[in-house]
N, C-alpha and C positions, 0 to 999 in steps of 0.2 A: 491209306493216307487221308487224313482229314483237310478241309478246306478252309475253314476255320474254325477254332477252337470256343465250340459252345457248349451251356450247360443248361439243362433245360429244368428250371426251376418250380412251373406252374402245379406240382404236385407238391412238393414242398412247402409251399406257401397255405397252400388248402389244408394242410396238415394232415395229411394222405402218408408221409414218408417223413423217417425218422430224419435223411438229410439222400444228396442229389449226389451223381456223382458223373466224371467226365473224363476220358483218357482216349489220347491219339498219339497221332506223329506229324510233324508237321517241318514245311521243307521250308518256308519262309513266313512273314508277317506281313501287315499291312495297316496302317496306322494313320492317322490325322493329325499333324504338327502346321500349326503359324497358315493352316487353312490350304495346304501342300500334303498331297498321300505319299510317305514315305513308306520303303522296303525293307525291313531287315531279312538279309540274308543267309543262309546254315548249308553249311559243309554238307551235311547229310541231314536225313529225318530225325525231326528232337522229339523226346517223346514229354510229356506232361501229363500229369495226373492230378485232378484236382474233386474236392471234395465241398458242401457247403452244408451245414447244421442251421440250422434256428435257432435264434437267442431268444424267441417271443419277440409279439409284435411285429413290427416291419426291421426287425434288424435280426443278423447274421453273421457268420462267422464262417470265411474262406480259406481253407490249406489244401497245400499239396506241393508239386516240384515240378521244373522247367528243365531239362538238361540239353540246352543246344551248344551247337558248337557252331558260334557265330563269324563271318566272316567281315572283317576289317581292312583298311585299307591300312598301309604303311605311309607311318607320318612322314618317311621324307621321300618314295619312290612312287608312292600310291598302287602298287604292289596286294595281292589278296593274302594276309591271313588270318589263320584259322585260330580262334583262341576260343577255348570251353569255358563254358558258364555254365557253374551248376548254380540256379534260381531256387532260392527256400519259397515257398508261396504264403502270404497268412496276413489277412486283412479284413477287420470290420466289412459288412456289408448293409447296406437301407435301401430299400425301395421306396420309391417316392415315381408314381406313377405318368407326374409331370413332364420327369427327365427323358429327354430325346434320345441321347447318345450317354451310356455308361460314362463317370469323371468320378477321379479321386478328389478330394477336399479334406481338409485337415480336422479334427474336434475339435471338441475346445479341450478335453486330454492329450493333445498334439497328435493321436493316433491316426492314422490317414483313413478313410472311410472310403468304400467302394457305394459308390451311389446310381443305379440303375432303375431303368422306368418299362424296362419288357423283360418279363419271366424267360422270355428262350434270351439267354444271356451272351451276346459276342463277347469272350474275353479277349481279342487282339491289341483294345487299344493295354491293358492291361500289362497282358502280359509280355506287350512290349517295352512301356516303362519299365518297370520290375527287370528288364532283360539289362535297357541299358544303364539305369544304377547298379546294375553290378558287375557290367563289363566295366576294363579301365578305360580312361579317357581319349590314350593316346596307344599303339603299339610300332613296334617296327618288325621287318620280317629278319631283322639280320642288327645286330646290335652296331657292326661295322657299314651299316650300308651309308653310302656315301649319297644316296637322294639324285637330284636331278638337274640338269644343267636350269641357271635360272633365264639364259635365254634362250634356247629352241627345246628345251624340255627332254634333251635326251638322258636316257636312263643311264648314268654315271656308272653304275654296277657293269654295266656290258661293256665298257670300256673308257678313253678320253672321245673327246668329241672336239671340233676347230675351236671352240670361244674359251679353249680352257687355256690355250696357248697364246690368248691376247693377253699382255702386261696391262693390269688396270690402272688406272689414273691413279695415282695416291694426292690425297689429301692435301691440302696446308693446315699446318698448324699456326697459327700465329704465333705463339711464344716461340717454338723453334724455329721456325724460319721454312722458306721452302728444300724440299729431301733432297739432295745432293742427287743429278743424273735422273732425275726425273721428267717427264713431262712438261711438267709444270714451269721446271727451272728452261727447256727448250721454247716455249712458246712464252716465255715471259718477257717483255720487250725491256724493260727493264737492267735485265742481269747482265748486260753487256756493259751496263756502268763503271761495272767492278774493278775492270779493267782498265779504267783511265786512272793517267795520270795526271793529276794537276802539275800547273809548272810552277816551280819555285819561285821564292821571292829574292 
């Protein structure tokens, strides 16, 4: 099991080796978003293979494949599942010595560029972008799943729960009037109007 996923470049560079190369498994990620370490999590150990050439100069050229099988929550139960992602890998590479921490940026060809400042390479932040553009945005574990109560959060699927069998307030419309046998029409002090009669002339 690998710890994370590095590729150790400093031969490469010196022009010692035709190009680097790096293969593990790996049970989770760990990532830096909005200044907060995020987790992606895997069903089992993914494996990754990854390769990197020299294009001359300080630039390069990155491929290989990601196959995890990442776990997601369910958009309406929050529920784990398991959905595979198989990750194509292949991206520009620059060193630029300055750089603190590995960041993608764009060319001016729009091709995204991997841009690193230390030879022993972390790909985590990497190849966990990479992971989640190609996972979908949303999943559910059950196309029928019914989600969660929206007030004490009980899990709908395991059965009814007491706030399901409260009758909600319904609405007024104004152009219709208020709903017949509603709430609304009981506590409306008004409605008992309706029922007078005026006296004739």
């Amino acid at each position: 099991m690998t710890d994370s996923p590095r590729i150790h470049l400093g031969a490469l560079m010196r022009s010692t080796l035709d190009d680097a190369q790096a293969e593990g498994h790996l049970d989770h990620l760990q990532y830096e978003q909005g200044g907060q370490l995020h987790t992606l999590r895997f069903a089992s150990p993914a494996p990754f293979e990854v390769s990197v050439n020299t294009l001359g100069g300080s630039e390069m050229y990155l491929q290989g494949s990601f196959e995890p099988v990442l776990i997601m929550e369910c958009a309406r139960c929050l529920r784990d599942v398991e959905v595979p992602v198989d990750v194509q890998l292949g991206t520009l590479m620059r060193y630029e010595p300055s750089a603190e921490q590995p960041y993608l940026e764009e060319a001016d060809t729009g091709e995204e560029v991997l841009v690193f400042g230390d030879p022993d390479l972390d790909l985590s932040a990497y190849l966990a972008e990479t992971t989640l553009l190609s996972a979908p945005l949303s999943v559910l574990h059950d196309e029928a799943c019914k989600g969660l109560c929206q007030v004490c959060g009980h899990d709908l699927n395991e059965g009814p729960c007491e706030h399901m069998a409260q009758v909600p307030v319904e609405e007024i419309d104004d152009e219709l009037g208020t709903p017949a046998g509603s709430l609304h029409a009981k506590q409306n002090p008004f409605a008992a109007l309706a029922d007078l009669k005026l006296p004739e002339d």
